[in-house]
C-alpha distance (Angstrom), angle and dihedral (degrees) to the residues before:
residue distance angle dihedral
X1 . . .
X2 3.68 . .
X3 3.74 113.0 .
X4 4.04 122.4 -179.9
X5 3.80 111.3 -107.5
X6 3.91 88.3 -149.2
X7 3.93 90.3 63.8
X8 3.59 89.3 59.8
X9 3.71 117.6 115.8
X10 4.32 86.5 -4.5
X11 3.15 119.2 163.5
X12 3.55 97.4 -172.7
X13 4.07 147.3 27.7
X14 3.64 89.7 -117.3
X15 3.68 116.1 115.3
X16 3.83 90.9 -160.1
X17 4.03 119.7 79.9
X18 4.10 88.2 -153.3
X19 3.43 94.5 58.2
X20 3.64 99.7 41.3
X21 4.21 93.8 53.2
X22 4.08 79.0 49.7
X23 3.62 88.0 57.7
X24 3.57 91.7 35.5
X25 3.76 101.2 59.8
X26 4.49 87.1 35.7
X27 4.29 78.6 59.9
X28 3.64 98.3 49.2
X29 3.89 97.5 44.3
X30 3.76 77.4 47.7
X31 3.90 110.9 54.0
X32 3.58 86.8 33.7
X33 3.97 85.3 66.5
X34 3.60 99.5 32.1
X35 3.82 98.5 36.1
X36 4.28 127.1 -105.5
X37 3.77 89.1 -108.2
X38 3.61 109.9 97.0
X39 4.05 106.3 159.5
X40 3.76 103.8 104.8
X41 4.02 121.1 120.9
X42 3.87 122.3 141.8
X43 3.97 101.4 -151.1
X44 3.77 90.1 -169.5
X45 3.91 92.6 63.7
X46 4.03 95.4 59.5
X47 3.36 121.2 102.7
X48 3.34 97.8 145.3
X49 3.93 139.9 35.1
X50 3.13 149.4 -173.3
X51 3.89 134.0 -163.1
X52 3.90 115.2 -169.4
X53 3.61 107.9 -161.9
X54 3.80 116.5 176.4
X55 3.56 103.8 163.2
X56 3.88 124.3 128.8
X57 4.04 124.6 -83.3
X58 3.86 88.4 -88.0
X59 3.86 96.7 53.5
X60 3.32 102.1 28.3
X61 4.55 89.1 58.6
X62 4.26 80.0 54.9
X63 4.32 85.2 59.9
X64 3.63 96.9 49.2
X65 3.96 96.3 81.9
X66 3.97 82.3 56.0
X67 4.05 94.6 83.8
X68 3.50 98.0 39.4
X69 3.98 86.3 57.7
X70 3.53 89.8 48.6
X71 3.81 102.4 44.2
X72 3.75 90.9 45.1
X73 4.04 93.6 60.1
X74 3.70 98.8 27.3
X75 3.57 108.8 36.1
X76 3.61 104.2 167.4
X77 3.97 101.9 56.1
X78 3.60 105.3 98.6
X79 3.90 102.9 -126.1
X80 4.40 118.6 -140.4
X81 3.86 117.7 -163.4
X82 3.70 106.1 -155.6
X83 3.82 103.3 -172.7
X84 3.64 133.5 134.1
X85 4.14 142.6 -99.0
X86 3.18 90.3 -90.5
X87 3.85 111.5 54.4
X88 3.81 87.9 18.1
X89 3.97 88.4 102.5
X90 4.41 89.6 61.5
X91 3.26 88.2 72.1
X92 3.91 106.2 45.2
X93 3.34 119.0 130.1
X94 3.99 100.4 16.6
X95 3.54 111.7 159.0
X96 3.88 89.3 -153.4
X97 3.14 97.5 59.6
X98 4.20 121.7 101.4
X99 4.19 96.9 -170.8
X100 3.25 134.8 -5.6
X101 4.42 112.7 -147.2
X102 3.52 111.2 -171.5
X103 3.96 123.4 -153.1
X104 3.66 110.1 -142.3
X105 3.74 122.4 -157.6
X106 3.92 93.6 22.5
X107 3.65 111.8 -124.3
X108 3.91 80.2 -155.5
X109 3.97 94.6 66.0
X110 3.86 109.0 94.7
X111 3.59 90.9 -144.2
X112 3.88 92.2 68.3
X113 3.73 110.4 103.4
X114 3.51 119.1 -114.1
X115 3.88 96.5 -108.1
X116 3.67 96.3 44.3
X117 4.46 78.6 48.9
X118 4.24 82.5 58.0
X119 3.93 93.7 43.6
X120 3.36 96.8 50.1
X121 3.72 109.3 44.6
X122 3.88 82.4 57.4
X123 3.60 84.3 57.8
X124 3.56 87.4 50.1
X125 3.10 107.8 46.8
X126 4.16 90.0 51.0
X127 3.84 84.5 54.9
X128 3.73 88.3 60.4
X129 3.22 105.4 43.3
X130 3.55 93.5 50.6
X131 3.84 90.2 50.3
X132 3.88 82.7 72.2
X133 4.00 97.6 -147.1
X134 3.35 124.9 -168.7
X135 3.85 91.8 -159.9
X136 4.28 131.7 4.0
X137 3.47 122.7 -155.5
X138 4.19 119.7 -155.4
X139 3.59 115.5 -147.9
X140 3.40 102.1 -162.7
X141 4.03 123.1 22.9
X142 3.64 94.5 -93.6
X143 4.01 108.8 165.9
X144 4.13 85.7 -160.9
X145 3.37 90.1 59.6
X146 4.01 110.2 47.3
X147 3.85 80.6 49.9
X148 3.75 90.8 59.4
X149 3.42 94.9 46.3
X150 4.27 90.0 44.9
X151 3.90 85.3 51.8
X152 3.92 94.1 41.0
X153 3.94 82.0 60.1
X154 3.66 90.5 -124.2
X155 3.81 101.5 173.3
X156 4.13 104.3 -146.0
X157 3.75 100.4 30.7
X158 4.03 110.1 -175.5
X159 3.85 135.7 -166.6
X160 3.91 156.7 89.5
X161 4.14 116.6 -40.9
X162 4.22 84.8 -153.4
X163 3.61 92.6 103.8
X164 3.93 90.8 40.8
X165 3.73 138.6 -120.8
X166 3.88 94.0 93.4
X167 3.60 89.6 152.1
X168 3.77 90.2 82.2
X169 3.59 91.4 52.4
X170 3.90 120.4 105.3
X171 3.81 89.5 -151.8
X172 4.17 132.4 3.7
X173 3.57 130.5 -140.9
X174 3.67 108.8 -138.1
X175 3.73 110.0 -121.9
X176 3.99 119.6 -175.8
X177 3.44 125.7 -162.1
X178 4.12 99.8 -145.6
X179 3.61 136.2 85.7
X180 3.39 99.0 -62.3
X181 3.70 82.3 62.9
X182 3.46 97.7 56.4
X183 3.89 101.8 41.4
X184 4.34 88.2 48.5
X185 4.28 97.0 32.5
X186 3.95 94.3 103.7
X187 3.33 97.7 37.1
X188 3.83 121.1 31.6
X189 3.62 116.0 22.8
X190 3.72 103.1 66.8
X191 3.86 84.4 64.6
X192 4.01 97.6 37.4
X193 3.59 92.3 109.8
X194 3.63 93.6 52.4
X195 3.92 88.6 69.6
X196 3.85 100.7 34.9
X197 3.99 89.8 49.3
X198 3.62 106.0 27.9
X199 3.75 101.0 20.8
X200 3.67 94.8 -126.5
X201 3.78 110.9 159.4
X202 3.94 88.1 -175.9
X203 4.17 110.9 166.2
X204 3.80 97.7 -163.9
X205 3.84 100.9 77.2
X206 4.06 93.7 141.7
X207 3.42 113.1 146.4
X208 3.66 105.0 -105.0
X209 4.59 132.5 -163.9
X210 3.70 126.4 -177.1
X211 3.59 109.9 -135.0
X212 3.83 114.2 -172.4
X213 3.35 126.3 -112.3
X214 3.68 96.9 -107.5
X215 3.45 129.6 52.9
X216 3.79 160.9 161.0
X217 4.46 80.4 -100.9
X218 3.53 93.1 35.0
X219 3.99 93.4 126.0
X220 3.86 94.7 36.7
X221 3.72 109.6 119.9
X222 3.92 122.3 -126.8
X223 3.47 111.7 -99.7
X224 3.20 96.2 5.2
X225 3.96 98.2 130.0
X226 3.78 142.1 6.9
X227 4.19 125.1 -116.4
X228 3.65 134.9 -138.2
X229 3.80 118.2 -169.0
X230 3.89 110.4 180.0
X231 3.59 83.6 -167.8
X232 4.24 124.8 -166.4
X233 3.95 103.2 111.6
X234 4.03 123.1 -137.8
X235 3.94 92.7 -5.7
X236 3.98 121.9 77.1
X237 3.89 82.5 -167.7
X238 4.16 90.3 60.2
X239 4.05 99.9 133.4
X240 3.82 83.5 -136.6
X241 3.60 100.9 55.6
X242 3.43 122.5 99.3
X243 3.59 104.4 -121.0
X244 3.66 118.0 -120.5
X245 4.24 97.9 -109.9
X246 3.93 88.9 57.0
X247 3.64 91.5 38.4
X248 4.30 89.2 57.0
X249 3.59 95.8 43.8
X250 3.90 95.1 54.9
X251 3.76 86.5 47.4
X252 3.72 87.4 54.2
X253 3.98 93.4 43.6
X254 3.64 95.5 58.2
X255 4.18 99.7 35.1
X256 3.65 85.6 57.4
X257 3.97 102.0 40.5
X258 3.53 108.0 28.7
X259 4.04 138.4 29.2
X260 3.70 94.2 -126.5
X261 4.35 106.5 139.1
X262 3.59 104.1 -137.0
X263 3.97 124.9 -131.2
X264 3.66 110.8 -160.8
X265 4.05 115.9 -149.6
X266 3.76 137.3 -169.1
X267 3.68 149.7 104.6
X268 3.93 118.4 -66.1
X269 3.76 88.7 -102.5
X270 3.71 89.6 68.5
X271 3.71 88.9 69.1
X272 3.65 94.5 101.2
X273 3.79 82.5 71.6
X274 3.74 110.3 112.0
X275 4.21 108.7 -125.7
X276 3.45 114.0 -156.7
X277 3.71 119.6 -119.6
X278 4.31 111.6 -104.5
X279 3.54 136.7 125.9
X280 3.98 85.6 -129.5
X281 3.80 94.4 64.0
X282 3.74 130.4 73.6
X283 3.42 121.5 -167.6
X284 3.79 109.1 -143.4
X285 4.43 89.6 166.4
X286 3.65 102.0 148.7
X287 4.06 94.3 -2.0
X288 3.72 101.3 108.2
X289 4.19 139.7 64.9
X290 4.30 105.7 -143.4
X291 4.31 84.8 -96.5
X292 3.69 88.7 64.1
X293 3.77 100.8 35.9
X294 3.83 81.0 49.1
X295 3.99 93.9 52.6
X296 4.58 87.9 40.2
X297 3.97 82.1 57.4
X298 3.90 95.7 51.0
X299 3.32 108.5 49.6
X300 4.65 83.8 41.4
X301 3.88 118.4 119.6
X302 3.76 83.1 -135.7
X303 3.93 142.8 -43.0
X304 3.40 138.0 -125.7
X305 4.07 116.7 -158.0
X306 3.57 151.0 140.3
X307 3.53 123.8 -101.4
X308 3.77 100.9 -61.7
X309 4.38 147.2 116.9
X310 3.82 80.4 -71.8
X311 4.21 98.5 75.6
X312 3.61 78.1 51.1
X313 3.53 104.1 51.4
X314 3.85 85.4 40.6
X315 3.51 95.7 54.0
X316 3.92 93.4 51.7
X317 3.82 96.0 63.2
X318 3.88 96.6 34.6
X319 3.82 98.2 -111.0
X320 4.08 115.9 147.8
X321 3.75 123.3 -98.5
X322 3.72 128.1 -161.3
X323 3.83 100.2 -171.7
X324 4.13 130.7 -166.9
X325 3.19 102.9 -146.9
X326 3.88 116.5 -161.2
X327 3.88 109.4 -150.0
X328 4.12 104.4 -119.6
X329 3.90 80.2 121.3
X330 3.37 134.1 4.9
X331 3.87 112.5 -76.2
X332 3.95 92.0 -128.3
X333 3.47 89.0 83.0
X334 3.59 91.0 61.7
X335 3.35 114.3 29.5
X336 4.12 119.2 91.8
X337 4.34 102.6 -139.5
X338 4.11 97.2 -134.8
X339 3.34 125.4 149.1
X340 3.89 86.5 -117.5
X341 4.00 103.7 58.5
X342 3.51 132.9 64.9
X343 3.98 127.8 -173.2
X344 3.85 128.4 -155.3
X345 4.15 119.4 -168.3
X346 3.87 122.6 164.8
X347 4.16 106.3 -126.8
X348 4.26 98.7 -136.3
X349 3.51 129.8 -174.8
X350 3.99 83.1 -101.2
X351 3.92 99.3 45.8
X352 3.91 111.6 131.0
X353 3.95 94.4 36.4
X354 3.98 89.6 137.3
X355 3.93 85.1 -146.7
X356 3.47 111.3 146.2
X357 4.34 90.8 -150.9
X358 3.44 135.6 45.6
X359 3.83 131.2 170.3
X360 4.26 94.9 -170.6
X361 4.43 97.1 44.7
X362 3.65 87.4 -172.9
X363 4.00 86.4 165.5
X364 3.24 88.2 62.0
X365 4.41 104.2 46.8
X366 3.94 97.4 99.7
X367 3.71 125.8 -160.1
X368 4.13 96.2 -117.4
X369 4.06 98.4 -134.7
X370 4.21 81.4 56.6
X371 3.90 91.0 46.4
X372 3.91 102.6 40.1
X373 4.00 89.0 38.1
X374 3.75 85.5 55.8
X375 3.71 96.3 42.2
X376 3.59 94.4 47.0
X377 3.63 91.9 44.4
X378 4.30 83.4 57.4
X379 3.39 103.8 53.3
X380 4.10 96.7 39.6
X381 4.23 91.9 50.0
X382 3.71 103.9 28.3
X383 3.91 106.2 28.5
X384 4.12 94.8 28.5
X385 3.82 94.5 -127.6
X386 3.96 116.7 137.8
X387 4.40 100.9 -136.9
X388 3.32 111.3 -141.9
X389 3.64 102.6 -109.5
């Protein structure tokens, strides 16, 4: 297994040495203050809690199995998602969920101005504190949000030190950056604290959504077509996206050796991505809120993407994957080992660059006889279709 030399020994999540000394020095002034033992959480006293979760799509599908753990064991503690806009809509629908508070105008987006950052983690921080928790959970190691929840005088405050300021946690969730980190990332640490706190040793942690019964895709049948979602938003030079060459010559590959028809996915900033002409493919670029992308994917053959929200959505309802990874991190943090998926990435001399854009993607320029091999070698073992070749 490939493992990232530069998360060796890493204290924290931050890709910049400056900022992490910063936050280094901030943390020992801190515990030494505070105290470096930060284990303390009196189960018996919570009544009510919240979970703030304001990752992305992608991360924020791998914290939805979270409250149905929770609910299922502790039934009467009334459960509050604190999330954002944006990944508000994963979580629609959740039967074990209390209430839902939604931040608007994430302080978390970096393209919020640093005033409208001020105004609205007052605003925050009122919404919090009026929540009257008994306990807050952190989902990700956000420093911005243990200090809201110190400030909101939350009593038991709980959640990652990765992002720093751990001292003004009540109790931390261990969070190693080695291989165990990488082979367990999607899968287990979003619900660590689940069986270090409550000593729930729960198995089924897949992600889960609650798509309604009806639908834009109510009437399509199961099965009935594959998906390719090139993935990587408003910018072509996303490291995740598959770029547009790769993305025409798989599109070629299976119109000309199997019958597969073709759905097309993405956000409506994909648009500018040229669709080739065939009565096989629909172009749904643009077409579809995250419920109905979520239902497209469920009742799909299989689906070949990038590293995106899709491999999660996938993996929730059991439906293949063959995934291109690009190598800004290893793929093992990624990838969900079933018998059913199957992963290819190209190992450069720049693989592990953590960048989030790149204009060249030489990890992911494939030599065709590996890709099509590899492709055709998917869909004859794990989907049981003979390719045409």
């Amino acid at each position: 297994m490939m493992f990232n030399k530069n998360y060796k020994n890493r204290r924290y999540w931050y890709k910049s040495r400056f900022i992490s000394f910063i936050i280094f020095i901030i943390d020992i002034i801190g515990y030494s203050i505070t105290g470096f033992k930060k284990n303390y959480v009196n189960i018996a006293l919570i009544k009510k809690i919240g979970i703030i979760v304001t990752d992305h799509i992608g991360d924020a599908i791998l914290s939805t199995p979270i409250f149905k753990i929770l609910k299922k064991h502790y039934p009467n503690i009334d459960i509050i998602l604190i999330c954002t806009n944006y990944n508000s809509i994963v979580f629609q629908n959740s039967p074990y969920i209390d209430e839902t508070v939604v931040l608007s105008n994430s302080i978390y987006s970096r393209r919020i101005s640093f005033q409208k950052k001020i105004i609205g983690f007052y605003k925050y921080y009122k919404i919090m504190k009026n929540l009257k928790l008994d306990a807050m959970v952190d989902s990700r190691g956000d420093f911005v949000s243990i200090i809201l929840m110190f400030l909101a005088g939350i009593k038991q405050r709980i959640g990652f030190n990765i992002g720093g300021f751990g001292f003004l946690l009540s109790y931390i969730i261990k969070f190693k950056f080695n291989s165990d980190y990488i082979k367990n990332f999607a899968t287990l640490n979003k619900t660590k604290f689940l069986r270090e706190i409550f000593h729930i040793n729960e198995c089924d942690i897949k992600p889960e959504i609650f798509i309604p019964q009806y639908n834009a895709f109510t009437n399509f049948k199961k099965n009935s077509y594959i998906i390719i979602h090139p993935g990587g938003g408003e910018n072509i030079n996303n490291i995740n996206q598959i770029p547009p060459e790769l993305f025409h010559k798989i599109i070629d590959f299976l119109i000309q050796n199997t019958d597969f028809d073709i759905i097309v996915t993405g956000k409506k900033e994909e648009l500018s991505l040229t669709i080739p002409y065939n009565k096989r493919i629909k172009n749904y670029i643009g077409k579809t809120n995250f419920i109905e992308f979520a239902n497209l994917i469920r009742k799909a053959k299989f689906i070949i993407s990038g590293s995106t929200s899709a491999i999660h959505i996938a993996y929730a309802y059991d439906v293949p994957v063959f995934v291109i990874f690009s190598m800004r991190d290893s793929p093992f943090l990624w990838f969900y080992r079933t018998s059913q998926n199957m992963m290819i990435f190209n190992f450069t001399e720049c693989a592990l660059c953590e960048k989030n854009f790149c204009i060249k993607k030489e990890c992911l320029k494939f030599d065709d006889n590996f890709l099509f091999s590899k492709l055709t070698r998917f869909i004859n073992e794990k989907i049981k279709y003979r390719v045409r070749v």
